[in-house]
C-alpha positions in Angstrom: -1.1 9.8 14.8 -3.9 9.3 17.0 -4.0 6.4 19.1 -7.4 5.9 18.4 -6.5 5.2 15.0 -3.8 2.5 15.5 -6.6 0.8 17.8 -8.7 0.9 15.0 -6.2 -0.7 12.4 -5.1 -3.7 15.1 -8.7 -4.3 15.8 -9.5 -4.6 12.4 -6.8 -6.4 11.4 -7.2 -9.0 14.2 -10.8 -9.9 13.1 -9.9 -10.1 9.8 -7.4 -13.0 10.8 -10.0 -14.6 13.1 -8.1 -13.8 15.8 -8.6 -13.6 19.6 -7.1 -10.8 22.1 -5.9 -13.7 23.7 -4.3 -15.6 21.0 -3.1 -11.8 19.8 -1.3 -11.7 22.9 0.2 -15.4 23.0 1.6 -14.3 19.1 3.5 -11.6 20.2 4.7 -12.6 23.4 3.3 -9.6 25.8 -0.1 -9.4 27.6 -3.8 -9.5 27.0 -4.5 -6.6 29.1 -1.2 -5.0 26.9 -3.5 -6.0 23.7 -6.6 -4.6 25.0 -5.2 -0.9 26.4 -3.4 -0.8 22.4 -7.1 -1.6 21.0 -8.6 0.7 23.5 -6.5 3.2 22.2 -4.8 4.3 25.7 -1.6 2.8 25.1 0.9 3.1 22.3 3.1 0.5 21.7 6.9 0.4 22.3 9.3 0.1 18.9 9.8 -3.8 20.2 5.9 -4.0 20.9 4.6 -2.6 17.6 7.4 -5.6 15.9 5.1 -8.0 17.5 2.3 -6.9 16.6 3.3 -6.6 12.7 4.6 -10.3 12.9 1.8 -11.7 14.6 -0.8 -9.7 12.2 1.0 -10.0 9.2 1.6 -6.6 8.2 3.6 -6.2 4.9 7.1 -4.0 5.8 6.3 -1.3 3.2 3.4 -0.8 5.2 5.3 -1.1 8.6 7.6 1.9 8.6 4.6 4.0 7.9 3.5 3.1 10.9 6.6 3.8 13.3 6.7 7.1 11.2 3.6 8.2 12.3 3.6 6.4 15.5 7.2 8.5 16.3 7.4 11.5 14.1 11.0 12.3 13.1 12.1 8.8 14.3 13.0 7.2 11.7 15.0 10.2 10.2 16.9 10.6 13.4 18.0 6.3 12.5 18.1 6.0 8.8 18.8 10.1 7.5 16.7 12.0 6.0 14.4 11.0 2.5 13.8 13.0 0.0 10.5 13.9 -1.0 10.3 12.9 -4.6 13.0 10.9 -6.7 16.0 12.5 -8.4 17.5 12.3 -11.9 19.7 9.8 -10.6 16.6 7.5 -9.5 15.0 8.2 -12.3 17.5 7.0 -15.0 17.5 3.7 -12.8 14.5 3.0 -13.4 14.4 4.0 -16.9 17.4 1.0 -17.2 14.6 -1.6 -16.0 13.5 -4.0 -18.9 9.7 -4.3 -17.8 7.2 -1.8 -16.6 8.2 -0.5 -13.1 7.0 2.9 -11.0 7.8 4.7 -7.9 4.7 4.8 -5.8 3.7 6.1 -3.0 1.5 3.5 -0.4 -1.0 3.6 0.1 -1.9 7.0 -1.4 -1.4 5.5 -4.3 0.2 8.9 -5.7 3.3 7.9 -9.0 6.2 10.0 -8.4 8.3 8.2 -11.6 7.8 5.7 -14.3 9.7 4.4 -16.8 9.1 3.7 -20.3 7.9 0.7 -20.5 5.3 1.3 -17.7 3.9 4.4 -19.8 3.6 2.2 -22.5 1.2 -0.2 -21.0 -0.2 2.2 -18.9 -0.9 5.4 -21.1 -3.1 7.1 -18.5 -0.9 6.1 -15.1 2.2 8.5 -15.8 4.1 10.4 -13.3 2.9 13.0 -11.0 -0.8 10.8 -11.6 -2.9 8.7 -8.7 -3.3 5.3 -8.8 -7.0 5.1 -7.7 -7.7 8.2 -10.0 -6.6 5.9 -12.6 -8.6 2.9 -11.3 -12.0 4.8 -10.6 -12.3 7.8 -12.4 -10.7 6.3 -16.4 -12.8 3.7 -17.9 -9.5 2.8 -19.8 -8.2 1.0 -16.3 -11.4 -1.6 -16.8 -10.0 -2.4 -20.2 -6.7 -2.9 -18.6 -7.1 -4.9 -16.0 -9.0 -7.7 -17.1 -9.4 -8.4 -13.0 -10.1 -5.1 -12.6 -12.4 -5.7 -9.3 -9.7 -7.7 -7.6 -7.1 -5.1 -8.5 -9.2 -2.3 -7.6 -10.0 -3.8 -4.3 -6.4 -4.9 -3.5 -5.5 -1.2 -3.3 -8.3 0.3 -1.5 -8.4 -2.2 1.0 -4.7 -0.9 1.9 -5.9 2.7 1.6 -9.0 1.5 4.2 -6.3 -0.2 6.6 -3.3 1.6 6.4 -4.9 5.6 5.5 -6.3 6.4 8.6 -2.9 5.6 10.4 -0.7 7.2 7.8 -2.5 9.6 5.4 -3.6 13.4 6.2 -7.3 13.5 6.8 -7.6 16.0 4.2 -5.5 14.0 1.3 -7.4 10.8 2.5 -10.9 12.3 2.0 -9.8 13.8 -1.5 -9.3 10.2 -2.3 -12.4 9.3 -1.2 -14.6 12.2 -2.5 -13.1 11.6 -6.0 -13.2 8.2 -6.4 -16.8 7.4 -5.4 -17.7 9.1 -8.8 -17.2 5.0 -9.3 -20.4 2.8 -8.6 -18.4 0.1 -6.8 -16.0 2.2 -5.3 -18.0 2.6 -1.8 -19.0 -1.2 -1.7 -14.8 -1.7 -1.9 -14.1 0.7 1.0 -16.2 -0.9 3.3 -15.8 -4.7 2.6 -12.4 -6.9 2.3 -11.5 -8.8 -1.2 -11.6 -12.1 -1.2 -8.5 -14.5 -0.4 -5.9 -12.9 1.1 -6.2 -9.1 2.1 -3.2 -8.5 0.0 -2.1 -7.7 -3.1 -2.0 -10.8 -5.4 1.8 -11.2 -6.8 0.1 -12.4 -10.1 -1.1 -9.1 -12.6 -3.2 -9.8 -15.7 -2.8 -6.7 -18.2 -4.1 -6.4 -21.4 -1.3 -5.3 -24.1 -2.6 -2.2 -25.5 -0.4 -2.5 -28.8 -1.6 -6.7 -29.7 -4.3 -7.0 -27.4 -2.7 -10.2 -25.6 -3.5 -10.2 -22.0 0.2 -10.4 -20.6 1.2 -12.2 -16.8 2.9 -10.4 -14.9 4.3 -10.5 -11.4 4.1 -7.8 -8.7 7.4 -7.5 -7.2 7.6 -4.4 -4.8 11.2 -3.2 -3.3 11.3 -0.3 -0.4 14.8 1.7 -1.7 17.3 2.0 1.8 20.2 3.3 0.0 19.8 5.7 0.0 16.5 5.7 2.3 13.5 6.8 0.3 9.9 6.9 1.3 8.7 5.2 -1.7 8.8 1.9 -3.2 9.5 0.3 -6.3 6.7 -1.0 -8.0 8.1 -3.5 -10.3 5.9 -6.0 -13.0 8.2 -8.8 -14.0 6.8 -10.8 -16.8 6.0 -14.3 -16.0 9.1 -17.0 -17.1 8.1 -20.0 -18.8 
C-alpha cells in the first residue's frame, strides 16, 4: 500500500471527526509533527502507532486488520496462520445452522463468498459468489428491499470510499466504480458522507418478500479467528420484543 494512500484515509477521517492535527496527536499519545509526516504520507506508522491512530479515529476492527495487512504484507499470516481464500464445507454448514439470515462477506468489496438459507430467502438476488453494491446499484429489486435504501446504500460505499483505496486493488476498486455508476445517485454517494454516524447503522429495515411486512433487524458483524479467516460474518438478528 502506498503511503500516500493511508495519508489520505487519516486525513479524511480526521476532518470528518472535526478533528485537529493537534488534538489527533494528544488522542494517541505521540507527536504532531508524527501526525503530520503520516498525513504527508512520508512516514508509515509503527504496529503500536497505527493502534493509536485506530482508537483515536474510531476505526471499526474489521476494518483495522485490513489495514496492518496492507500496511505489512505477509504480517499478519506470519502471527495468526495463514486464511483461506474462500469458506469451506465446514463454514458453510455453520452458517447454514444459524436461525436468521446471515452471509460471509468480504469488506469492503462488498463481494458474498456464503449465505445461508434464510439470507437467500430474503434476499433472492444477493446469493453467493454475488457483490453487494451490484446488488444495491445495478437491481431495482434492492430499492424495494430496503425501504432505507439511500442510507443503506451510502453506509457501504462510504466504507468502500474510506477503506478501498487502502485495501482494494486499483483495478477491482474501479470495476466497482465503473459498474455501479450505471446508478443515478451512486456518484453523489461516493463523494459525500451519510448522515449521522459514518457507520453502518446496527438497525436494518427489510421488506419480507413472502408477507410484505417490513421486518427489524439488527446488524451484528463477527470477524472468524478460529480458525483465522479474512472475512466476516454478516449476521441480521431479528429485533426481540
Amino acid at each position: 500500500m502506498a503511503k500516500g494512500q493511508l495519508a489520505v484515509f487519516i486525513r479524511s477521517r480526521r476532518d470528518a471527526l472535526g478533528m485537529t492535527q493537534a488534538q489527533l496527536a494528544a488522542s494517541t499519545g505521540w507527536s504532531k509533527s508524527a501526525v503530520e509526516k503520516v498525513e504527508a504520507g512520508t512516514l508509515t506508522p509503527s504496529l503500536e502507532f497505527a493502534g493509536a491512530l485506530f482508537d483515536a479515529l474510531g476505526i471499526p476492527y474489521i476494518y483495522r486488520e485490513r489495514i496492518v495487512a496492507a500496511l505489512y504484507p505477509g504480517a499478519l499470516d506470519r502471527v495468526l496462520g495463514p486464511s483461506p481464500a474462500l469458506p469451506d464445507a465446514d463454514a458453510l454448514a455453520d452458517l447454514e445452522d444459524l436461525p436468521y439470515p446471515a452471509a460471509y462477506l468480504s469488506l469492503p468489496e462488498g463481494d458474498v463468498l456464503g449465505v445461508n438459507t434464510a439470507w437467500q430467502t430474503l434476499f433472492p438476488g444477493l446469493e453467493a459468489k454475488s457483490n453487494v453494491f451490484d446488488y444495491l446499484f445495478t437491481d431495482p429489486e434492492s430499492e424495494r428491499v430496503f425501504p432505507d435504501w439511500d442510507q443503506v446504500a451510502h453506509g457501504f460505499v462510504y466504507g468502500l470510499r474510506m477503506m478501498g483505496p487502502i485495501s482494494v486493488a486499483e483495478s477491482v476498486l474501479n470495476e466497482i466504480i465503473e459498474r455501479c455508476r450505471v446508478h443515478p445517485e451512486f456518484d453523489r454517494m461516493y463523494t459525500t458522507d451519510p448522515d449521522g454516524p459514518a457507520t453502518l447503522q446496527p438497525m436494518l429495515r427489510v421488506v419480507d418478500p413472502a408477507t410484505g411486512a417490513v421486518r427489524k433487524l439488527h446488524i451484528k458483524i463477527d470477524k472468524p479467528h478460529l480458525p483465522h479467516s479474512s472475512w466476516v460474518t454478516y449476521r441480521l438478528v431479528p429485533v426481540r420484543d
